[in-house]
C-alpha positions as a Markdown table, in Angstrom:
| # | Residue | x | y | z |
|---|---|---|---|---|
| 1 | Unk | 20.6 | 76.3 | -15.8 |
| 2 | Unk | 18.5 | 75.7 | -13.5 |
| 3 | Unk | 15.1 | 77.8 | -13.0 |
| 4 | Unk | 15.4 | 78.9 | -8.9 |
| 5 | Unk | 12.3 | 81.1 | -9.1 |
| 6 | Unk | 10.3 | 77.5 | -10.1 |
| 7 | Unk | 11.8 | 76.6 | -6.9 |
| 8 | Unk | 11.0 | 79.0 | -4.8 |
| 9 | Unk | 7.6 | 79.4 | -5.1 |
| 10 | Unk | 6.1 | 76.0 | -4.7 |
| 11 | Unk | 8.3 | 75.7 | -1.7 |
| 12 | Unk | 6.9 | 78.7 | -0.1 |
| 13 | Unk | 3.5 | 77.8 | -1.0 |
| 14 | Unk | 3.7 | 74.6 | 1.0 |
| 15 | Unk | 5.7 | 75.6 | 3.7 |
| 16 | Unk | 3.2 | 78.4 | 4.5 |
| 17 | Unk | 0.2 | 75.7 | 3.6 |
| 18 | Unk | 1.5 | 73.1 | 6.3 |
| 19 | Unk | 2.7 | 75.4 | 8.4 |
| 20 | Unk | -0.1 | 77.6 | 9.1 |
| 21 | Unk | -2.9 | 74.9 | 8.9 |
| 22 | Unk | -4.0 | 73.2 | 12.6 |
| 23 | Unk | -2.1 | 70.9 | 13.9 |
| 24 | Unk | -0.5 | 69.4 | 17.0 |
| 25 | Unk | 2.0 | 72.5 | 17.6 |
| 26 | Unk | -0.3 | 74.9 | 16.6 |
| 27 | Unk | -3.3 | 73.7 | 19.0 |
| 28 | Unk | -0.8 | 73.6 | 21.7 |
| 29 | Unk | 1.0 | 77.0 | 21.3 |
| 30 | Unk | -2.7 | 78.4 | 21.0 |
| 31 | Unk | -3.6 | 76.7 | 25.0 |
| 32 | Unk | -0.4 | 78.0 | 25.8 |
| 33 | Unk | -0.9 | 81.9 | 24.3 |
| 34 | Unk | -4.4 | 82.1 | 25.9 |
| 35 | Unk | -3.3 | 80.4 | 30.0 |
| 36 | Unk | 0.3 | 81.6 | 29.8 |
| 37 | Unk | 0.1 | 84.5 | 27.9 |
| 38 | Unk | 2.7 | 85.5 | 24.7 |
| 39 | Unk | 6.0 | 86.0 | 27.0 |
| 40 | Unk | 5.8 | 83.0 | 28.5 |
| 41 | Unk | 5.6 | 81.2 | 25.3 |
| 42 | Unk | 8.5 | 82.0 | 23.4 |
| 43 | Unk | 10.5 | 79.5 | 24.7 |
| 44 | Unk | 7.8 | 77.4 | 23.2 |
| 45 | Unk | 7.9 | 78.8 | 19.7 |
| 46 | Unk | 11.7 | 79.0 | 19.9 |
| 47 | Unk | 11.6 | 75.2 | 21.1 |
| 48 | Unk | 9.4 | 74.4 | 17.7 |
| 49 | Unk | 11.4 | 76.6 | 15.3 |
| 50 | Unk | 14.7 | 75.2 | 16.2 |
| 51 | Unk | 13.5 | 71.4 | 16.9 |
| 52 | Unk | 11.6 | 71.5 | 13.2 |
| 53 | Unk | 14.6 | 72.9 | 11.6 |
| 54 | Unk | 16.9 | 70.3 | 12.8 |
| 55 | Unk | 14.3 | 67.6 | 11.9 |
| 56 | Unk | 14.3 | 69.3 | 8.6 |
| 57 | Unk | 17.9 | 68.4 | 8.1 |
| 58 | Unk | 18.2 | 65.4 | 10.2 |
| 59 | Unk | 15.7 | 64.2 | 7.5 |
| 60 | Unk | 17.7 | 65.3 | 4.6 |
| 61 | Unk | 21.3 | 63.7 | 5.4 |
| 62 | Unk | 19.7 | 60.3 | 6.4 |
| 63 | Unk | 16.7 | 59.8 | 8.4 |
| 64 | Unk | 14.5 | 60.2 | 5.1 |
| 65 | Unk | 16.2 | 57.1 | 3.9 |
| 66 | Unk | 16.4 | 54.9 | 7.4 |
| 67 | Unk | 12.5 | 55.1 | 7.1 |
| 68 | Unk | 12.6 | 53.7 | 3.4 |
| 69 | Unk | 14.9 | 51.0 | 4.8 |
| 70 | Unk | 12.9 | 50.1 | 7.9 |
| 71 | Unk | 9.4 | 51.0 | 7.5 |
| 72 | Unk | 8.6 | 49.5 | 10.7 |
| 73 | Unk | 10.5 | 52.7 | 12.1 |
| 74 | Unk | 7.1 | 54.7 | 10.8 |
| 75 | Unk | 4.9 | 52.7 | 12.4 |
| 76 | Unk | 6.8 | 52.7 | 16.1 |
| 77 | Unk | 6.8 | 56.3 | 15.3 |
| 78 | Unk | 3.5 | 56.8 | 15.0 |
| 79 | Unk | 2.3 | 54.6 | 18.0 |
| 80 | Unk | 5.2 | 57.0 | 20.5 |
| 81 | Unk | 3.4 | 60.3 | 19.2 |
| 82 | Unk | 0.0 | 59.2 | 18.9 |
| 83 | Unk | 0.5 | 57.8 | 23.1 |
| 84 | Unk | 2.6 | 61.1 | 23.8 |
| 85 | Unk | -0.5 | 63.1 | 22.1 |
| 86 | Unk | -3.1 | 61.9 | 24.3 |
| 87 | Unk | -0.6 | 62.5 | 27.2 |
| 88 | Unk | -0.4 | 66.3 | 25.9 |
| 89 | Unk | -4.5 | 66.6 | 25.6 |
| 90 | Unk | -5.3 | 64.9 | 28.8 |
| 91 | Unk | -2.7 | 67.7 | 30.3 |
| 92 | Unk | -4.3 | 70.7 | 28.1 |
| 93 | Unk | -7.6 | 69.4 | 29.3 |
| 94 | Unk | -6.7 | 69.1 | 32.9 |
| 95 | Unk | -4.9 | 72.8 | 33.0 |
| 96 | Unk | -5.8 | 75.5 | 35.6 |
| 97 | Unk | -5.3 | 79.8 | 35.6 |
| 98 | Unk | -1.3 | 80.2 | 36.4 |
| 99 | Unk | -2.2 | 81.9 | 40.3 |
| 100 | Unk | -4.4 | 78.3 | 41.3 |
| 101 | Unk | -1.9 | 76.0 | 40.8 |
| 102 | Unk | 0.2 | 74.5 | 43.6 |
| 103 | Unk | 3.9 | 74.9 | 42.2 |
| 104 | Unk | 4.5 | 77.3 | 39.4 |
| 105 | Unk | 3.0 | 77.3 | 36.1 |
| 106 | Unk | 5.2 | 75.9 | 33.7 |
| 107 | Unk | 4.8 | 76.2 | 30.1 |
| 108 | Unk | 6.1 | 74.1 | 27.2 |
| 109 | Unk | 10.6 | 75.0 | 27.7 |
| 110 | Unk | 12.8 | 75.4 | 24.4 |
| 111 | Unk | 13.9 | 71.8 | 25.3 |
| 112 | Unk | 10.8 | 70.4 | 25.7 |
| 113 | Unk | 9.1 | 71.8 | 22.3 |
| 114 | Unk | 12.0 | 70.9 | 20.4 |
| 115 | Unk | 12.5 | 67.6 | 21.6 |
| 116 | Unk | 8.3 | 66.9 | 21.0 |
| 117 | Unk | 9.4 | 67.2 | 17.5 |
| 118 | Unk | 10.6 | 63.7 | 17.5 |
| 119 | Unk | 7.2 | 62.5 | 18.2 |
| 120 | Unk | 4.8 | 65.0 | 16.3 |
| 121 | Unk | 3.8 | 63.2 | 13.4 |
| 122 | Unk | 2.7 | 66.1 | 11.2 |
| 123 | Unk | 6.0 | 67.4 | 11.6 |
| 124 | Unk | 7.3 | 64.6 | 10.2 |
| 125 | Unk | 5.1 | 64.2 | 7.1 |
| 126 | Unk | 5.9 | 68.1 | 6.6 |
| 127 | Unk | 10.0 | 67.6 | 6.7 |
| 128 | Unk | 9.4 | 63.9 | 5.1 |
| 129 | Unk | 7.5 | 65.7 | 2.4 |
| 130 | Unk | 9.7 | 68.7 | 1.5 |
| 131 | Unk | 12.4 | 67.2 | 0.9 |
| 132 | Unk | 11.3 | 64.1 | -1.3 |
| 133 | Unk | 9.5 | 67.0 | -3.1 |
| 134 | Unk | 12.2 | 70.4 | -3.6 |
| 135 | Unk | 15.4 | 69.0 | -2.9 |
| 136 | Unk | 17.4 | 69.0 | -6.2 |
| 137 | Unk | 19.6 | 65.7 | -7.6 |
| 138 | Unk | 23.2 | 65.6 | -7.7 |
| 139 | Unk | 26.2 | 68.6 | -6.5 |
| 140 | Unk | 22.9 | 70.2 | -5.7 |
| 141 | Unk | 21.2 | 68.7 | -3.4 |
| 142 | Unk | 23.1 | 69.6 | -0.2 |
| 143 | Unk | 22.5 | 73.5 | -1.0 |
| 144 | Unk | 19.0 | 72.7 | -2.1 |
| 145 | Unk | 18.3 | 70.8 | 1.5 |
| 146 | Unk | 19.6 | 74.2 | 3.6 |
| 147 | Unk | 17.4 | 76.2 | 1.0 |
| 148 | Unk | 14.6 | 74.3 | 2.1 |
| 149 | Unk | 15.3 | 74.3 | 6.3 |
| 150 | Unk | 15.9 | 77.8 | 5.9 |
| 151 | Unk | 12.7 | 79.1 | 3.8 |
| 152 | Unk | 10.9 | 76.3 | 5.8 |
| 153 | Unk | 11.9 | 77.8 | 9.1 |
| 154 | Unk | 11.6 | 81.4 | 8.5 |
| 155 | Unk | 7.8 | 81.1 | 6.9 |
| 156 | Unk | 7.0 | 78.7 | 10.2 |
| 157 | Unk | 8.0 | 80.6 | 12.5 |
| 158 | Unk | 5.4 | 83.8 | 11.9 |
| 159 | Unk | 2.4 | 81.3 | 11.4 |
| 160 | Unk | 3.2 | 79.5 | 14.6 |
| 161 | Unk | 4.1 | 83.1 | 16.7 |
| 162 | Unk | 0.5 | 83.7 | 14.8 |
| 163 | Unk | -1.6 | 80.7 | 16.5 |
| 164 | Unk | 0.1 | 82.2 | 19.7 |
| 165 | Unk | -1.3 | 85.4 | 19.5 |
| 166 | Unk | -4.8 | 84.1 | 18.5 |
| 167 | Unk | -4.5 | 81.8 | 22.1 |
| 168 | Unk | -3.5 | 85.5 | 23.8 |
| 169 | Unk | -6.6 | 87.0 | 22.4 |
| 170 | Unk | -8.8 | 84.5 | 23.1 |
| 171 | Unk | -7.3 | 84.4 | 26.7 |
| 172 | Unk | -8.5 | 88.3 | 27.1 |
| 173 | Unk | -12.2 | 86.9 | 27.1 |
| 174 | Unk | -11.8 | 83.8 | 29.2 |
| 175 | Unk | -11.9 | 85.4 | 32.8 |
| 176 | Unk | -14.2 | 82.8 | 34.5 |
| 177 | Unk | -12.5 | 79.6 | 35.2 |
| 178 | Unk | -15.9 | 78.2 | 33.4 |
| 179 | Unk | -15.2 | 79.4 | 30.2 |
| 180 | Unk | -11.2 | 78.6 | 30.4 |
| 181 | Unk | -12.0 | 75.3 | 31.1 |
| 182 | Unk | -14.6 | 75.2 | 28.1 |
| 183 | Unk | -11.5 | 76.5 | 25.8 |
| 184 | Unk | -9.0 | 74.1 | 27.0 |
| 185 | Unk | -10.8 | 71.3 | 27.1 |
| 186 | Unk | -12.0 | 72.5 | 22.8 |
| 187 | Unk | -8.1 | 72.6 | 22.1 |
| 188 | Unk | -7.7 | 68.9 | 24.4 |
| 189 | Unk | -10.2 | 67.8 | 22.1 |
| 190 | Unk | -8.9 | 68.9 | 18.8 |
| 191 | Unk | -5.2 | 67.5 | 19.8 |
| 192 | Unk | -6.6 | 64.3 | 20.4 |
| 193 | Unk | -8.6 | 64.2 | 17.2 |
| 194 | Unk | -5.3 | 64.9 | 15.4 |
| 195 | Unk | -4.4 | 61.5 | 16.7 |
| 196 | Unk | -7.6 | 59.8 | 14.6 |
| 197 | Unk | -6.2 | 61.6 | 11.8 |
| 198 | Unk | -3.4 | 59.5 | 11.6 |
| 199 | Unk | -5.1 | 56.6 | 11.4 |
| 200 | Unk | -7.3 | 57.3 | 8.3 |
| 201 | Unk | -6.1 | 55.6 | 5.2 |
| 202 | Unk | -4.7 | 59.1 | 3.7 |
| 203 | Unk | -2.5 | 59.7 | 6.8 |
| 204 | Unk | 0.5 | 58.0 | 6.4 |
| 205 | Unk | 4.1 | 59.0 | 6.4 |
């Protein structure tokens, strides 16, 4: 029979390792906690949560294998999100307070975040490598995919909600525009430099 609490365990371990560590959602829902505030955000988180879980499974009943197929796939991939991530930092670095902008300030919508999913890379390394890793052979491996959405999604969503109320904090201190600036053009920064990441020799889907 098999051991489910052997299962468990790792899975949680690296769902909570990838999911709290920086990247490309994370740096973004910070920028958007500190000049939107946490409200305003949770379209945002609820746009990640739900566009990661889908990707979960999306990668489990048959994108996973289109990428063995056509490795090209990867590599058109990672050229859209690396693009559409220097797009997103020249925006972050560009942002003003809410009351100075012409129109209304619009945060990140649900659609918006979950559709970004397509294009964040890390994302795709993180569903890519859960499932190669925990999903079980066999009349199992249909439960064992769900299993792994689920845990995945209900561990991501605290440690991304988490980033967003470290950008809220951090937003309390950063009255002058001066300072703002300062932070958003730090988290511009860091999103781009996400996008060198991909391009070491370790950084591969």
């Amino acid at each position: 029979m098999f051991d489910w609490h052997s299962f468990y365990i790792p899975l949680m371990t690296f769902a909570f390792a990838s999911s709290i560590t920086p990247g490309p959602n994370n740096i973004m829902l910070t920028a958007s906690g500190a000049n939107y505030g946490f409200f305003r955000t949770l379209p945002h988180i609820a746009g990640v949560a739900s566009g990661f879980f889908i990707l979960l499974l999306a990668v489990a009943f048959g994108l996973g294998n289109a990428f063995q197929t056509w490795p090209v796939l990867q590599t058109i991939l990672k050229y859209i999100g690396s693009a559409y991530l220097i797009f997103l930092a020249w925006k972050i670095a560009n942002a003003s307070r809410p009351e100075q902008r012409d129109g209304p300030a619009k945060p990140f919508t649900l659609w918006q975040a979950a559709l970004f999913q397509v294009v964040n890379v890390k994302a795709w390394i993180m569903a890519i490598g859960s499932m190669s890793a925990f999903t079980l052979a066999g009349t199992d491996y249909a439960v064992s995919a769900l299993v792994i959405a689920g845990i995945f999604s209900l561990i991501n969503l605290p440690c991304i909600s988490l980033w967003t109320g470290f950008g809220v904090a951090i937003g309390r201190f950063l009255q002058h525009d001066r300072a703002l600036r300062t932070f958003n053009v730090c988290m511009a920064a860091l999103t781009a430099g996400s996008v060198i990441l991909l391009y070491l020799p370790e950084s591969s889907l």
